[in-house]
C-alpha positions, 0 to 999 in steps of 0.5 A: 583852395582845397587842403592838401592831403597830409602825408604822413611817415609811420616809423614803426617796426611792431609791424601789426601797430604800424599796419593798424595806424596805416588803415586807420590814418588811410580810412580817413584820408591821408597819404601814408608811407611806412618804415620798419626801422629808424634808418629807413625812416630818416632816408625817406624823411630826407628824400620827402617832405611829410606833415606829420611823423609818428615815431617809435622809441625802440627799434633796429639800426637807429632808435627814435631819439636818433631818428629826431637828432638827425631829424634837426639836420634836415630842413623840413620838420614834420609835426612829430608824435612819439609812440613807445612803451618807454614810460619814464618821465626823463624819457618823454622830456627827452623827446619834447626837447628834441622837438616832438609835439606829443609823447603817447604810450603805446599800451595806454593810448587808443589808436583812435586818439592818436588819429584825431590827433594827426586829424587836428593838426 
């Protein structure tokens, strides 16, 4: 049996960021949906399953630790990447605990990385 395509839900509202990750996650064959703001994401998360969701701390009408508190009413869970600049260690262990597999900083991690990562789940 082939392997399902993951889908994959970009919360984002860099746009540019978000755009680059679609290309590069597009390119290298996954299903890529996008929201520019943590509302939209967690409707699109409740309306469909995704594998993976790569998740922006800071942004309009609900903010990344909300998307994931909200995330834990839902009955599907994807495999969740948090992408910001927020650096401080309480802030990574927040998003650990409320169920993220990794925490990455935007201005430090390639996007080639955060790839591989998506690839390798």
């Amino acid at each position: 049996m082939a392997d399902k395509t993951k889908t994959i839900l970009i919360v984002e509202d860099e746009r540019p960021l978000a755009h680059a990750l679609e290309l590069k996650l597009v390119h290298e064959g996954f299903l890529v949906t996008t929201a520019s703001n943590g509302q939209e994401g967690i409707d699109l998360l409740a309306s469909k399953e995704f594998d993976v969701l790569l998740l922006d701390l800071i942004m309009p009408e609900l903010d990344g630790f909300q998307v994931l508190e909200k995330l834990q009413q839902l009955s599907h869970h994807p495999v969740t990447f948090v992408l910001s600049n927020l650096g401080q260690p309480e802030d990574e262990a927040r998003v650990l605990k409320l169920g993220a597999r990794k925490f990455f900083i935007k201005s430090d991690t390639p996007l080639t990385t955060i790839v591989d990562e998506v690839r390798n789940i």
